[in-house]
Biopython code that builds the backbone (N, CA, C, O; Angstrom):
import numpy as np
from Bio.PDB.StructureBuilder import StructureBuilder

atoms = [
    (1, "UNK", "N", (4.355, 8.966, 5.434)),
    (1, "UNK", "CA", (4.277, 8.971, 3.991)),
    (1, "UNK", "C", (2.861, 9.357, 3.557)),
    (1, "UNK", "O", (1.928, 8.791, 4.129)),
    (2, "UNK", "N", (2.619, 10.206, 2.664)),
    (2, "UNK", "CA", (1.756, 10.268, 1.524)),
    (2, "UNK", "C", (0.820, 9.631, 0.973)),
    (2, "UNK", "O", (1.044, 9.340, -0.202)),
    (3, "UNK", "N", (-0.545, 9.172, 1.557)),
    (3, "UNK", "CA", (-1.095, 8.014, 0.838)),
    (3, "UNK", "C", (-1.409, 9.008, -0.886)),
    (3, "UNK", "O", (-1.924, 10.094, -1.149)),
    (4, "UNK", "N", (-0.723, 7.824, -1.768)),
    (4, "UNK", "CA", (-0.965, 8.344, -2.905)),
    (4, "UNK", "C", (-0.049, 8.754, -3.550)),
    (4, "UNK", "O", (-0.289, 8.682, -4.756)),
    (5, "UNK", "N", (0.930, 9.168, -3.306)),
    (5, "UNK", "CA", (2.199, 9.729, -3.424)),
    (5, "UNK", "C", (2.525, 9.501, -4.735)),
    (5, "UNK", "O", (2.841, 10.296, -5.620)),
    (6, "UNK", "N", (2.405, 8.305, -4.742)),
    (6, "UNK", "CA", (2.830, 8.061, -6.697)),
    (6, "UNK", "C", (1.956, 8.134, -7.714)),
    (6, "UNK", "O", (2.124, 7.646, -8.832)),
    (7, "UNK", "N", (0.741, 8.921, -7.222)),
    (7, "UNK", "CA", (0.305, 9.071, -7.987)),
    (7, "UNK", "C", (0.246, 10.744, -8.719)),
    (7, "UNK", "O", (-0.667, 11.238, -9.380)),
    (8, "UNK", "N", (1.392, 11.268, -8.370)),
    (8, "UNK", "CA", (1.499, 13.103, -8.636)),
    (8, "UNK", "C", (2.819, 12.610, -9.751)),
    (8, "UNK", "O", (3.057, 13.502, -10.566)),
    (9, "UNK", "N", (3.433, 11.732, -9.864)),
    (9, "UNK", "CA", (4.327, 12.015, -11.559)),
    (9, "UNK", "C", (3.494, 11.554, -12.558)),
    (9, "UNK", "O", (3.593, 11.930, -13.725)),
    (10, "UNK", "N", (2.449, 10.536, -12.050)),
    (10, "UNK", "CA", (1.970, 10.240, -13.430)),
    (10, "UNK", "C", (0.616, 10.843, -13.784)),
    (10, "UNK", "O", (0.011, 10.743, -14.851)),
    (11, "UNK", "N", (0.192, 11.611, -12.460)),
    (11, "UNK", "CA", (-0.899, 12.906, -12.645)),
    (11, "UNK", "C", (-0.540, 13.847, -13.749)),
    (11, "UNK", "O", (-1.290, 14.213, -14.655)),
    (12, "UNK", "N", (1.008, 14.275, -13.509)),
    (12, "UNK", "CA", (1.827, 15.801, -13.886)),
    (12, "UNK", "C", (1.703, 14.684, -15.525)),
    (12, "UNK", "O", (1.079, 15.098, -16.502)),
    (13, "UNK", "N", (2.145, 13.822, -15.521)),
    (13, "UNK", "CA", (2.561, 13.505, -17.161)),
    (13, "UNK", "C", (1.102, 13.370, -17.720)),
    (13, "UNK", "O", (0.829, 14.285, -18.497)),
    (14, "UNK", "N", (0.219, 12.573, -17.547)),
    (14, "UNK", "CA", (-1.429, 12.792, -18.050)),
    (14, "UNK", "C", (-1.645, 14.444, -18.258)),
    (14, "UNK", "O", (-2.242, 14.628, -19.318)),
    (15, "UNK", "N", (-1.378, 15.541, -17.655)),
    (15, "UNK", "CA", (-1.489, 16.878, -17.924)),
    (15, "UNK", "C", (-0.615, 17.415, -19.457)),
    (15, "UNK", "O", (-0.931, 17.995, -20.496)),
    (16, "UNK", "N", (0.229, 17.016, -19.052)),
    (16, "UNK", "CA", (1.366, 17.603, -19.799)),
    (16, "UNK", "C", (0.895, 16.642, -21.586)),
    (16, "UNK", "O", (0.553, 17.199, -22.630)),
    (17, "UNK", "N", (1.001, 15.649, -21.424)),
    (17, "UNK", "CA", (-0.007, 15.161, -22.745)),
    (17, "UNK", "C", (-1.040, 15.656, -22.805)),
    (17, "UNK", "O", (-1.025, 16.044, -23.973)),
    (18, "UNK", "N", (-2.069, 15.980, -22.367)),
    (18, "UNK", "CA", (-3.260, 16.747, -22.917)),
    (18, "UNK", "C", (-2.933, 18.036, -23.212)),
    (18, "UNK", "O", (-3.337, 18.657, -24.195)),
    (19, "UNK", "N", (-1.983, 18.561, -22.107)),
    (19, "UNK", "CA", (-1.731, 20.183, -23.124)),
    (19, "UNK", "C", (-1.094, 19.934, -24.225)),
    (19, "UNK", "O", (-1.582, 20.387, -25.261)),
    (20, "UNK", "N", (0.188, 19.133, -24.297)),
    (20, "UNK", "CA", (-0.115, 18.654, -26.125)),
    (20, "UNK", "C", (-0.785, 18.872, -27.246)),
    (20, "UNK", "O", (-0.665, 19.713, -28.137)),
    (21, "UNK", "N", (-1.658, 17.805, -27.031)),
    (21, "UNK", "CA", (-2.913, 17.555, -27.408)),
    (21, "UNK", "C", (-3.354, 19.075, -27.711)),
    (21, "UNK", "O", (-3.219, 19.695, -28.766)),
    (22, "UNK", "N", (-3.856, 19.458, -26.626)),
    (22, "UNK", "CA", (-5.070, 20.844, -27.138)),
    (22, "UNK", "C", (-3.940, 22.432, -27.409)),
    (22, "UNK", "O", (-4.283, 23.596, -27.200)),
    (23, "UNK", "N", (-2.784, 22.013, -27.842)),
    (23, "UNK", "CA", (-1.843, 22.998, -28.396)),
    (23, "UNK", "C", (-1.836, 22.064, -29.972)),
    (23, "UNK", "O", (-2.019, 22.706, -31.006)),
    (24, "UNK", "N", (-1.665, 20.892, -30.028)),
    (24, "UNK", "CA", (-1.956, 20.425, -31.667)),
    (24, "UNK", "C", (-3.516, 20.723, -31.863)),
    (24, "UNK", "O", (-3.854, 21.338, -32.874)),
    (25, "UNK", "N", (-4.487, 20.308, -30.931)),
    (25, "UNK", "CA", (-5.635, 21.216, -32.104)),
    (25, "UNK", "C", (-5.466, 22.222, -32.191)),
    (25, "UNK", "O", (-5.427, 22.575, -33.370)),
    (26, "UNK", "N", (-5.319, 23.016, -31.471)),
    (26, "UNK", "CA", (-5.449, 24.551, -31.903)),
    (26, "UNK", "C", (-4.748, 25.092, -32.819)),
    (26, "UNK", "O", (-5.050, 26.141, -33.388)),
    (27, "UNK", "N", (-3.346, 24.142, -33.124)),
    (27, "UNK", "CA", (-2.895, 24.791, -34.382)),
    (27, "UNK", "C", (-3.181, 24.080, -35.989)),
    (27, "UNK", "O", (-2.772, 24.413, -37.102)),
    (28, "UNK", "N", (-4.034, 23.013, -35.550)),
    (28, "UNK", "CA", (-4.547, 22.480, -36.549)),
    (28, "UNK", "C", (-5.873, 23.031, -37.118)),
    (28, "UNK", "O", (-6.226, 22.750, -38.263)),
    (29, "UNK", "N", (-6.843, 24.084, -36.030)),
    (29, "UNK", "CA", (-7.738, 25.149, -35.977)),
    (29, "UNK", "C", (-7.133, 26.037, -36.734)),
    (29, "UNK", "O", (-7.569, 26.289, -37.858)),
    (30, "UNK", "N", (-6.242, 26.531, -36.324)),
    (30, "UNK", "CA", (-5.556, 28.068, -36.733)),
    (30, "UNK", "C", (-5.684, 27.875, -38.749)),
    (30, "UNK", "O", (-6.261, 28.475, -39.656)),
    (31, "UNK", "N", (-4.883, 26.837, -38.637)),
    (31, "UNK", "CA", (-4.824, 26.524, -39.948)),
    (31, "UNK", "C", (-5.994, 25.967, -40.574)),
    (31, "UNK", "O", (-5.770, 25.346, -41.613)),
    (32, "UNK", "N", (-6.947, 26.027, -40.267)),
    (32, "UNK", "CA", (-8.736, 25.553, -40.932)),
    (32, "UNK", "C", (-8.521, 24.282, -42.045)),
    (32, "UNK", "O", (-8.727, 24.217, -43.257)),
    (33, "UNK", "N", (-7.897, 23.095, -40.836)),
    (33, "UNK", "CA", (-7.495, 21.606, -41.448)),
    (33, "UNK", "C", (-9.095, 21.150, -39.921)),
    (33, "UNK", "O", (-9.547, 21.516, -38.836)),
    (34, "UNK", "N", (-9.255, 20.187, -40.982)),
    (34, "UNK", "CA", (-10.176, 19.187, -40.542)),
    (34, "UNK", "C", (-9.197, 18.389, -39.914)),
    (34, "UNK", "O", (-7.984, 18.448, -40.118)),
    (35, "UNK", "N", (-10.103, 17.249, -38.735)),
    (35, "UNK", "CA", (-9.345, 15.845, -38.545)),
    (35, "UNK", "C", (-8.708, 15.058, -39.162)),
    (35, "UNK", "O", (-7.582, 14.614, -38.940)),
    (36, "UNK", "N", (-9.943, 14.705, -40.567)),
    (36, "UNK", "CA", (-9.147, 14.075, -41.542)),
    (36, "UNK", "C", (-8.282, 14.526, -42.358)),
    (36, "UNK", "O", (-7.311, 13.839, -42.678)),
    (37, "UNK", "N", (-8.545, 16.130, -42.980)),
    (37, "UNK", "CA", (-7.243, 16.157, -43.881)),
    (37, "UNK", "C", (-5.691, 15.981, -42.804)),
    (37, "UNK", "O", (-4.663, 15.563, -43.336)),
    (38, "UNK", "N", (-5.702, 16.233, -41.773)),
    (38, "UNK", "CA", (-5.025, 16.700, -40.750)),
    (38, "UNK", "C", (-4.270, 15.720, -40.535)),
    (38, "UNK", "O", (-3.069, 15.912, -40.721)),
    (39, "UNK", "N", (-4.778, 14.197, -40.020)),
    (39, "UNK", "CA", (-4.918, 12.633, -40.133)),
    (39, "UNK", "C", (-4.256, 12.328, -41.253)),
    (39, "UNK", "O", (-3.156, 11.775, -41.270)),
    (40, "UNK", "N", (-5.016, 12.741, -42.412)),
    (40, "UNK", "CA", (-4.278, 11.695, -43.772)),
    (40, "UNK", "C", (-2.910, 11.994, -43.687)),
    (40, "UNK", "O", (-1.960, 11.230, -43.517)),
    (41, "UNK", "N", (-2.940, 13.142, -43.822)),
    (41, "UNK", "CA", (-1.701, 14.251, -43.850)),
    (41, "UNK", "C", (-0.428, 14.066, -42.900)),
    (41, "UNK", "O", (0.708, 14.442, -43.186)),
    (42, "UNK", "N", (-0.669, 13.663, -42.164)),
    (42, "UNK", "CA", (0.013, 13.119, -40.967)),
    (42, "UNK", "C", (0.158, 11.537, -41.245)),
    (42, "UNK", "O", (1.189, 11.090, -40.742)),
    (43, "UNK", "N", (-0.466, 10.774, -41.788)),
    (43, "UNK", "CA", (-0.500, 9.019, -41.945)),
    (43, "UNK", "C", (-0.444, 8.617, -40.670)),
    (43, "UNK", "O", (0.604, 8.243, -40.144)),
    (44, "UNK", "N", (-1.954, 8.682, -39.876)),
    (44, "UNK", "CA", (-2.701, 8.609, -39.058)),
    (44, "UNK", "C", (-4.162, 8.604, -39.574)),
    (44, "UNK", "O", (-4.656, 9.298, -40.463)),
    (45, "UNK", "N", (-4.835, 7.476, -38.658)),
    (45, "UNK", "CA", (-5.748, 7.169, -38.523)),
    (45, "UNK", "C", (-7.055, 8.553, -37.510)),
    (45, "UNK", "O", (-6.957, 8.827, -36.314)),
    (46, "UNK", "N", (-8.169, 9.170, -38.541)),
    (46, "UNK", "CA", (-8.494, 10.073, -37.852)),
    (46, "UNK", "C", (-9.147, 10.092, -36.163)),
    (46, "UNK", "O", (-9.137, 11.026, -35.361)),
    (47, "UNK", "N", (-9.747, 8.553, -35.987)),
    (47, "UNK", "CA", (-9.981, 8.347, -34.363)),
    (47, "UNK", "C", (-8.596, 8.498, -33.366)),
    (47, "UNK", "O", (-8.665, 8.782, -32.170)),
    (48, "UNK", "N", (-7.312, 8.247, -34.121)),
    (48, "UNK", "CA", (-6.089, 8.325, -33.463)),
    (48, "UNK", "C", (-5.659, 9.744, -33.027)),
    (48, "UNK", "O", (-5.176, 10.105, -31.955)),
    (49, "UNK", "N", (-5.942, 10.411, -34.066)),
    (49, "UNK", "CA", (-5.774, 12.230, -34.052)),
    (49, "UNK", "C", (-6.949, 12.918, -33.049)),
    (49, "UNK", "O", (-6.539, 13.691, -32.183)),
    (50, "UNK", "N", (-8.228, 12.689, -33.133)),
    (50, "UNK", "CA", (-9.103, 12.398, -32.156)),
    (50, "UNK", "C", (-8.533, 12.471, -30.887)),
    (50, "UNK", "O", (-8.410, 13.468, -30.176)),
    (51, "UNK", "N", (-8.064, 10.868, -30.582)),
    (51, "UNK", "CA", (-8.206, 10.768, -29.108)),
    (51, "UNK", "C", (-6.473, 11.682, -28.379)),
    (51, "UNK", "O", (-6.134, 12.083, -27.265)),
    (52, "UNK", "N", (-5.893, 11.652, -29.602)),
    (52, "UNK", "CA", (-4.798, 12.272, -29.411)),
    (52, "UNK", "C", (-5.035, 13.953, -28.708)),
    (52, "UNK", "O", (-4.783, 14.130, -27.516)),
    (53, "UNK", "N", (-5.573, 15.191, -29.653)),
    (53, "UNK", "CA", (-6.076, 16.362, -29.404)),
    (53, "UNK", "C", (-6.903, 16.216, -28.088)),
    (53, "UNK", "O", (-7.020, 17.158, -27.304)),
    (54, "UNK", "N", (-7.387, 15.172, -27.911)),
    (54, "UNK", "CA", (-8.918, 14.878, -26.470)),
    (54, "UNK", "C", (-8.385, 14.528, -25.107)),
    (54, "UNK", "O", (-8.828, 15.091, -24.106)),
    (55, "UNK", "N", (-7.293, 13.464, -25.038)),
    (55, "UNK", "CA", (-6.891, 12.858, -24.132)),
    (55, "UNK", "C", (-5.622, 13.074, -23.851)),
    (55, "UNK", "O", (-5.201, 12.934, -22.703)),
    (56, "UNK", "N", (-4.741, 13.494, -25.006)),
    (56, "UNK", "CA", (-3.316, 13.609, -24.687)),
    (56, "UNK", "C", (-2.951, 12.289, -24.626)),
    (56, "UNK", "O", (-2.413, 11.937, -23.576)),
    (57, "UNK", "N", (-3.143, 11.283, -25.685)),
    (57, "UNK", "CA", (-2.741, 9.799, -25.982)),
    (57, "UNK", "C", (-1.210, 9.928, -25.929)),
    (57, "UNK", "O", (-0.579, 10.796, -26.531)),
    (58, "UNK", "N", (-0.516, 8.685, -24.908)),
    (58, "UNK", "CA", (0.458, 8.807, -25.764)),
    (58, "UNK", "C", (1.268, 8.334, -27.626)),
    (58, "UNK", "O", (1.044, 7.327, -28.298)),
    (59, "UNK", "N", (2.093, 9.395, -27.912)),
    (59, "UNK", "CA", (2.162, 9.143, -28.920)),
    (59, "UNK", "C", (3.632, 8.880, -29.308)),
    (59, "UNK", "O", (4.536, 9.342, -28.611)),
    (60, "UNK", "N", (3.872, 8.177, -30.359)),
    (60, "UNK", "CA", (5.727, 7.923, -30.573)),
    (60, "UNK", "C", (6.355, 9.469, -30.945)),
    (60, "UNK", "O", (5.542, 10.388, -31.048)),
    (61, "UNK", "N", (7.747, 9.737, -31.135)),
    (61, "UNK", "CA", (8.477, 10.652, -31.652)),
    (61, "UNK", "C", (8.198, 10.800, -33.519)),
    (61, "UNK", "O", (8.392, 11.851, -34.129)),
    (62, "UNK", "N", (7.793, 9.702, -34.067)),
    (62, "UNK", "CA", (7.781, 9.673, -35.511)),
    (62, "UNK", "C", (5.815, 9.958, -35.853)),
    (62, "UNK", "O", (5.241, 9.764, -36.925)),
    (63, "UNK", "N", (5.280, 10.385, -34.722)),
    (63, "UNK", "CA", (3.883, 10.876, -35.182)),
    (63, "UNK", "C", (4.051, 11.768, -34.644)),
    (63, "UNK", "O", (3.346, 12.386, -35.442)),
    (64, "UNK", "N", (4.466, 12.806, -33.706)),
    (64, "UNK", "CA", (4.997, 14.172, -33.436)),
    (64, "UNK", "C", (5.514, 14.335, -34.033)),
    (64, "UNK", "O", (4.568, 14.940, -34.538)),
    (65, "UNK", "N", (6.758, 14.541, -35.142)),
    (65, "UNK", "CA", (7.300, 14.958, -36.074)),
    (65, "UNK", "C", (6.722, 14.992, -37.192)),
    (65, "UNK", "O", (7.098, 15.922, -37.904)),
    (66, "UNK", "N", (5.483, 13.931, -37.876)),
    (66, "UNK", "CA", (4.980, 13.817, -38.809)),
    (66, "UNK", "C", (3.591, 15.026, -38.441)),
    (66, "UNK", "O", (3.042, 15.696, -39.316)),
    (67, "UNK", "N", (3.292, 15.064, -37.179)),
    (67, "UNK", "CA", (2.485, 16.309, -37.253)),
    (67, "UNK", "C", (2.398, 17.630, -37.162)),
    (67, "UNK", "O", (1.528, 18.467, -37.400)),
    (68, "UNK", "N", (3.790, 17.638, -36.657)),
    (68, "UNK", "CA", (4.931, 19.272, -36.886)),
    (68, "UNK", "C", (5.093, 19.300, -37.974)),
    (68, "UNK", "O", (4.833, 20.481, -38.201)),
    (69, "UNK", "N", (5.446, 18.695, -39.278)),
    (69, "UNK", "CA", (5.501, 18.984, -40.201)),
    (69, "UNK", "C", (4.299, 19.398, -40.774)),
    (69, "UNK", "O", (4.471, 20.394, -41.479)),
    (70, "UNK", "N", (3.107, 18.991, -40.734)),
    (70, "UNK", "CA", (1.818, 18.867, -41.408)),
    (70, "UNK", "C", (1.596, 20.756, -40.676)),
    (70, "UNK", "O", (1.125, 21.682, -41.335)),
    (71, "UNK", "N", (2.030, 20.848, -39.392)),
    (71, "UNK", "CA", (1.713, 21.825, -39.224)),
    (71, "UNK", "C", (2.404, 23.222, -39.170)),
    (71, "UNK", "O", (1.976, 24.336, -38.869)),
    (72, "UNK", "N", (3.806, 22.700, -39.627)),
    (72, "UNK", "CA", (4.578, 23.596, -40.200)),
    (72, "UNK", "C", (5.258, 24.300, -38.894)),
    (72, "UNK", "O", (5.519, 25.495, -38.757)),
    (73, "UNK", "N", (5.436, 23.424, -38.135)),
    (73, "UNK", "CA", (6.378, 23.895, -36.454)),
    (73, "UNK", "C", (6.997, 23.176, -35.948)),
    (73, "UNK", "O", (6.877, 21.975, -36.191)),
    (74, "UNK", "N", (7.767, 23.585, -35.180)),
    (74, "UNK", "CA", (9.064, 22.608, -34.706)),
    (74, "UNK", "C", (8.338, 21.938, -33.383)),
    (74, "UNK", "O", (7.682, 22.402, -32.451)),
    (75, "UNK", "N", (8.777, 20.622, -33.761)),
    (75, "UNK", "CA", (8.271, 19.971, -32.617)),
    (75, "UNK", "C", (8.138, 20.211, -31.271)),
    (75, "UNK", "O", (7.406, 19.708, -30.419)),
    (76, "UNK", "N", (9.002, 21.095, -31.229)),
    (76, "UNK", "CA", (9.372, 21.225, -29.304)),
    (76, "UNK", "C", (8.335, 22.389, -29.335)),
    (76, "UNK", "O", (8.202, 22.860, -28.206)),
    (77, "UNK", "N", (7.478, 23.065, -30.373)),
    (77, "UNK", "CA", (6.303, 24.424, -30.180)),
    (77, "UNK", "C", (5.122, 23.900, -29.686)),
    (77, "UNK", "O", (4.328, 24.432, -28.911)),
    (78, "UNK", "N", (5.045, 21.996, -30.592)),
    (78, "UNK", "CA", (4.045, 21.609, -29.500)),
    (78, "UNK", "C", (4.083, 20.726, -27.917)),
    (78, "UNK", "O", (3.253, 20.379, -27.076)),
    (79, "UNK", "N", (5.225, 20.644, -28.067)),
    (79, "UNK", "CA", (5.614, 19.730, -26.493)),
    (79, "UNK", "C", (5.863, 20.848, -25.193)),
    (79, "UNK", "O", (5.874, 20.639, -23.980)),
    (80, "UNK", "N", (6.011, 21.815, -25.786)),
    (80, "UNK", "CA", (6.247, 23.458, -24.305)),
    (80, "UNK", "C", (5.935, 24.602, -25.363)),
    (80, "UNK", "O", (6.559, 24.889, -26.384)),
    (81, "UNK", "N", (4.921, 25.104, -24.887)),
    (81, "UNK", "CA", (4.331, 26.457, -25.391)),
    (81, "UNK", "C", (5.382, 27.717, -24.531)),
    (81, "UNK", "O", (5.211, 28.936, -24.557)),
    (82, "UNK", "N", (6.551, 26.888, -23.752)),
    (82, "UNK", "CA", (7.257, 28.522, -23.541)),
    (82, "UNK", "C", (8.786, 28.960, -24.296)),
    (82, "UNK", "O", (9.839, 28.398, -24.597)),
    (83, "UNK", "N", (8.306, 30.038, -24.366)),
    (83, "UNK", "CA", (9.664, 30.752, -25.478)),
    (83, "UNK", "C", (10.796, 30.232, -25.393)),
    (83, "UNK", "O", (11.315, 30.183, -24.277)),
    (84, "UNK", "N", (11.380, 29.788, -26.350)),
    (84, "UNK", "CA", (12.627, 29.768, -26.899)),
    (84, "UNK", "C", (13.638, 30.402, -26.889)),
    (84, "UNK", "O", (14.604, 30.036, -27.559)),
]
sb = StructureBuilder()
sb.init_structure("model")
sb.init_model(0)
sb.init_chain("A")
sb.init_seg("    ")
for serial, (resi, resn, name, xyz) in enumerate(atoms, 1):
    if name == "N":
        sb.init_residue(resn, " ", resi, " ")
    sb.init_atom(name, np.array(xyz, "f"), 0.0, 1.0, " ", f" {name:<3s}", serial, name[0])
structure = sb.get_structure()
């Protein structure tokens, strides 16, 4: 066996939240929104949006949807950047 072994699903999921993350800033960039308007706008706290874009926090289904909306994309554009 693998010393370590369990630690490659919850490696792959820490990744996969930060690309998240730095696919919601960038479209929160695109659109030239600050943290905070970005934050209010969302009804989120701006250190939350922060560590969210930075770390790939996890986050519930009802603050991904509230920030697809703010950013005007379907949720699943920021959870997999591949085509539809």
């Amino acid at each position: 066996m693998i010393e370590n072994e369990g630690d490659a699903p919850e490696q792959m999921y820490r990744l996969r939240l930060r690309a998240i993350g730095s696919r919601i800033r960038a479209r929160r960039r695109e659109q030239d929104l600050t943290q905070e308007e970005m934050a209010r706008r969302a009804r989120m706290s701006r250190p939350q949006l922060s560590h969210l874009e930075r770390n790939g926090k996890n986050m519930n289904l009802t603050t991904l949807f509230r920030i697809a909306q703010v950013l005007d994309v379907h949720p699943a554009d920021l959870i997999d950047d591949r085509d539809r």
